[in-house]
PLY file of the C-alpha trace (Angstrom):
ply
format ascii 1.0
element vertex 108
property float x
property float y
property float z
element edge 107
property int vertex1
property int vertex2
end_header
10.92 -13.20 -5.13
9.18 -10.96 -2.63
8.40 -13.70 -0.07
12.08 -14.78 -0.28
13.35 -11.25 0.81
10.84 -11.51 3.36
11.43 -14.71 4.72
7.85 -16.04 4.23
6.13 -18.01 1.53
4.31 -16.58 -1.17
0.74 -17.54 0.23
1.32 -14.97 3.23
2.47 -12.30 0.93
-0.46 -12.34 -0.85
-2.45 -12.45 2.29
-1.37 -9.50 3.65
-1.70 -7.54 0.71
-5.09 -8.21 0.29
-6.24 -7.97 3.80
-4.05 -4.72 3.51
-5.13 -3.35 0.36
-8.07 -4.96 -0.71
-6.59 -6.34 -3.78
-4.28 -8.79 -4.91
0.01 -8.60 -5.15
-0.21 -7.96 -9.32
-3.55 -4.94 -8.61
-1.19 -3.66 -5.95
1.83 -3.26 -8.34
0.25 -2.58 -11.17
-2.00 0.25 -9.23
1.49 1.39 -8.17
2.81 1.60 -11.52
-0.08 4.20 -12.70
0.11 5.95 -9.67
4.18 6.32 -9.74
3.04 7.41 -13.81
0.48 10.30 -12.64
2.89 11.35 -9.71
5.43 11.80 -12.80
3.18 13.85 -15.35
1.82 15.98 -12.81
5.38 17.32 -11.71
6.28 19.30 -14.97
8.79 21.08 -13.53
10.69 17.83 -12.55
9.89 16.27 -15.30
8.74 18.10 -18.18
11.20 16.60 -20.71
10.67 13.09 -20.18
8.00 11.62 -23.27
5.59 9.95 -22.05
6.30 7.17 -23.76
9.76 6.99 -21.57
7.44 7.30 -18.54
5.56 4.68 -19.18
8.21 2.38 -20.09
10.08 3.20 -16.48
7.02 2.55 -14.60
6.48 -1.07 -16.13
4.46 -0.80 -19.19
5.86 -2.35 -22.42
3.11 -1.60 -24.38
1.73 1.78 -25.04
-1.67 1.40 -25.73
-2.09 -0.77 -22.56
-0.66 2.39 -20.76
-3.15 4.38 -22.22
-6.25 2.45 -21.30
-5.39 2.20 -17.79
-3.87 5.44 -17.32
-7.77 6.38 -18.68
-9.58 3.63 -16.77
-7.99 4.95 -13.19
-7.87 8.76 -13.71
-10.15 10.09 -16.62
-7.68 11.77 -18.33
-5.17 10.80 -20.98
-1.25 11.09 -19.67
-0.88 14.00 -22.13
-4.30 15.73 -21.13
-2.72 15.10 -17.56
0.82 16.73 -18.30
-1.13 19.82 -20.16
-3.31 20.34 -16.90
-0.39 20.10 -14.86
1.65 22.60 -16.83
-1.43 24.93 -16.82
-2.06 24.31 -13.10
1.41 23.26 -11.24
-0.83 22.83 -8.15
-2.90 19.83 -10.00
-3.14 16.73 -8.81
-5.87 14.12 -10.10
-7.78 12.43 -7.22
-8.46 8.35 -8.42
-11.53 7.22 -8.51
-12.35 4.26 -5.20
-10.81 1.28 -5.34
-12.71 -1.70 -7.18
-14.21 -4.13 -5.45
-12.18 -6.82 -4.61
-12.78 -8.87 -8.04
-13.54 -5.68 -10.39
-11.16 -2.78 -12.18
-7.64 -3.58 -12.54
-6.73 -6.22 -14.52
-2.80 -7.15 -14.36
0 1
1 2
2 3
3 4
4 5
5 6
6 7
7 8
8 9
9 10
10 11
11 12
12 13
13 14
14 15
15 16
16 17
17 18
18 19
19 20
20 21
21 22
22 23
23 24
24 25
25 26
26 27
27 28
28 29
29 30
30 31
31 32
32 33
33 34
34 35
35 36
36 37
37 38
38 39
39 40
40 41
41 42
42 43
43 44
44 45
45 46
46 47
47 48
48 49
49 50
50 51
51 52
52 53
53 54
54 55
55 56
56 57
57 58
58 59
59 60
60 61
61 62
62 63
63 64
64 65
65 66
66 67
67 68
68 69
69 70
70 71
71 72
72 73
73 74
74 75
75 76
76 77
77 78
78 79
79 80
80 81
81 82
82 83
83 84
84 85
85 86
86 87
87 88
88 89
89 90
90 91
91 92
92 93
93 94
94 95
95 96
96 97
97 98
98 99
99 100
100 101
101 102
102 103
103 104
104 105
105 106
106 107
């Protein structure tokens, strides 16, 4: 576990991150899993050849359609509408929408 490697208890963990981030340890990953995801699409020239599908299976997701949704809920887009813009535009890069509140948005 994280609190192992850091030679603290869970409780403090989760402390920090939310005093830190606004948001608890599974939003934090899981906000870091769609972002590593976008970061990925929009760099077509890097990785271009990679299906999405692949993508979203390295950054966590084991279920497509969940992928999807959030990929959606956080940047507007689909992942494909996101690689085509970034293809079109290598300069692209989607700008999130704020952070929820500290009980709304992303659901782990």
């Amino acid at each position: 576990m994280l609190a192992d490697e850091m030679a603290t208890n869970e409780t403090d963990v989760e402390k920090a991150v939310r005093d830190g981030a606004g948001m608890t340890v599974s939003e934090y990953i899981h906000s870091f899993r769609i972002d590593h995801a976008e970061y990925l699409l929009s760099n077509p020239a890097d990785n271009n050849n990679i299906k999405i599908s692949k993508i979203a299976n390295v950054c966590g997701f084991s279920n497509r359609m969940s992928f999807y949704r959030d990929f959606v809920a956080r940047y507007g887009v689909t992942p494909s509408e996101c690689r085509r813009k970034a293809m079109i535009d290598l300069s692209y890069e989607l700008t999130p929408p704020p952070a929820p509140s500290k009980r709304g948005g992303i659901e782990s």
